[in-house]
C-alpha positions as CSV (number, residue, x, y, z in Angstrom):
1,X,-11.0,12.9,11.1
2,X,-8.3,11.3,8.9
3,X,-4.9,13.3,8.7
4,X,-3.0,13.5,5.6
5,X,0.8,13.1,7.3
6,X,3.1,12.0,4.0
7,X,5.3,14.7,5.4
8,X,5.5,13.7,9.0
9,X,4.9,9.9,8.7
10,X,7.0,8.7,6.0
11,X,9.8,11.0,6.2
12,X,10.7,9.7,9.5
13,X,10.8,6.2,8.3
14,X,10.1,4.1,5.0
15,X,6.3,3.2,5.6
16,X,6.5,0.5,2.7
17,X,8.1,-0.6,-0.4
18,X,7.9,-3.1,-2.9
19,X,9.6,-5.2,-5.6
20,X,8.4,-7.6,-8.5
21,X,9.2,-11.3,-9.8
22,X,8.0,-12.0,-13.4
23,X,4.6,-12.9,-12.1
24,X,3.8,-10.8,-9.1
25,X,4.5,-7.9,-7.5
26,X,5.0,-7.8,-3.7
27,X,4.3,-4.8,-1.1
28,X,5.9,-5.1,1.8
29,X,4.5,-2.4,4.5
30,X,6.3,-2.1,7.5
31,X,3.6,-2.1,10.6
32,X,4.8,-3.8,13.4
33,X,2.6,-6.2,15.3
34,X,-0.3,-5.6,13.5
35,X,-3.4,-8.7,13.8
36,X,-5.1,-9.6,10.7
37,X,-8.6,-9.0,11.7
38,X,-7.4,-4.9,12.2
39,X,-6.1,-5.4,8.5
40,X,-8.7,-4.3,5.4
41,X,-7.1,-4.7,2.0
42,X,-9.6,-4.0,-1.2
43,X,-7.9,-4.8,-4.9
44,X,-10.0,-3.7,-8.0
45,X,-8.4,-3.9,-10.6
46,X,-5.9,-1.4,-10.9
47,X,-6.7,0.1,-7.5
48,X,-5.1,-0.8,-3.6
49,X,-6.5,0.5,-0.7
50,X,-5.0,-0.8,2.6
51,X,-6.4,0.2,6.2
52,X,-5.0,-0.7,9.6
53,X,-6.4,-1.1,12.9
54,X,-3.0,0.0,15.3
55,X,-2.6,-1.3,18.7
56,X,-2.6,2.7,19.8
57,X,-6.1,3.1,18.4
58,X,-5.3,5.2,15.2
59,X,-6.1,4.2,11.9
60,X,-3.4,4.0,9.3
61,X,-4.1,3.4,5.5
62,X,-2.5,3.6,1.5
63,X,-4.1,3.8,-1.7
64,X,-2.2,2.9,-4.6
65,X,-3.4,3.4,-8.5
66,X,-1.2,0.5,-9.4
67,X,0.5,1.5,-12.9
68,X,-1.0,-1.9,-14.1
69,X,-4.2,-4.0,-13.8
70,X,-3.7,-7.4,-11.8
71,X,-5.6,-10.3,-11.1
72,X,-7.3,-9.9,-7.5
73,X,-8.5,-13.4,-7.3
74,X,-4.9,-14.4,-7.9
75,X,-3.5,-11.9,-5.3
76,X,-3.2,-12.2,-1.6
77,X,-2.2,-10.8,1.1
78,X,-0.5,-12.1,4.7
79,X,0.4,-10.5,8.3
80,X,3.7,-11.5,10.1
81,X,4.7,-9.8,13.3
82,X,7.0,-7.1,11.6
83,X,4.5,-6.3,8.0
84,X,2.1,-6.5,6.0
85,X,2.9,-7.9,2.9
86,X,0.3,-8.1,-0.2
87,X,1.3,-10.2,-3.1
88,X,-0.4,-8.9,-6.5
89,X,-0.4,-11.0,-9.7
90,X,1.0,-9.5,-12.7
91,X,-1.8,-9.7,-15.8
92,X,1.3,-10.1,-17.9
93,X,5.5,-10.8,-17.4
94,X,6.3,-7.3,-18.2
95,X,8.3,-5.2,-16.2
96,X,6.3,-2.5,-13.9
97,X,8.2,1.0,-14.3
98,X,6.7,1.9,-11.1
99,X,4.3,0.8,-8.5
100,X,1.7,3.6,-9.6
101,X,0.9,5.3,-13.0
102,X,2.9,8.0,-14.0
103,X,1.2,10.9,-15.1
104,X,1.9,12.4,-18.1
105,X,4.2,15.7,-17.9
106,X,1.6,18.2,-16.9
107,X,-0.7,16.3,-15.7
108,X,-2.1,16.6,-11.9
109,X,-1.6,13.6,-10.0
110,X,-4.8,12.4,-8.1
111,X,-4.6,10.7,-4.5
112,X,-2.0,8.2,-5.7
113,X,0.1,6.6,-3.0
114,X,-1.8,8.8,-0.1
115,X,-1.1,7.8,3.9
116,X,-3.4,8.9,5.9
117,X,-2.9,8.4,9.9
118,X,-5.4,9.7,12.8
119,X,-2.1,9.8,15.2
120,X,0.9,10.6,14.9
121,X,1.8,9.0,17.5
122,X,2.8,5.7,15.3
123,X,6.0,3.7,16.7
């Protein structure tokens, strides 16, 4: 059973973040070690999910709603041996206020940037 640990996993460290160019915007998330075949990373639209494989056996995954759409056939994704880093395609040059939609004032916000580990036992 999945954990919801936004508490206990990202307060002890920055899990990811992110920054944009004109064109893209890039999602750096900080996973040592990881191998690409334990990576899954699903775009629609204006939705990210990531999940991970980690070498200790738990599973570790993000969902964004991203505060724009992009274009997932223009958008990638790449493993080195200290992150994941996913590399979305603007749909236009305009400035992103945020990575994820901003409700309005009053508004409930629904499983937007949600981390879910089975350990917490992450290094």
């Amino acid at each position: 059973m999945l954990e919801e640990s936004t508490g206990n996993f990202s307060a002890s460290r920055n899990v990811y973040d992110w920054y944009q160019t004109q064109t893209h915007v890039i999602i750096n998330v900080m996973i040592k070690n990881l191998k690409e075949s334990d990576v899954k990373v699903r775009l629609i639209d204006e939705t990210l999910d990531v999940s991970c494989d980690l070498a200790d056996g738990s599973l570790f995954s993000l969902h964004f709603n991203l505060f724009k759409p992009i274009y997932v056939s223009e958008s990638s994704w790449n493993v080195t041996p200290s992150k994941l880093e996913i590399k979305l395609k603007k749909t236009d040059k305009k400035r992103w206020q945020s990575l994820e939609v901003i409700p309005e004032k009053g508004a409930k916000r629904n499983n937007t940037a949600t981390i879910e580990v089975e350990s917490s036992q992450l290094r």
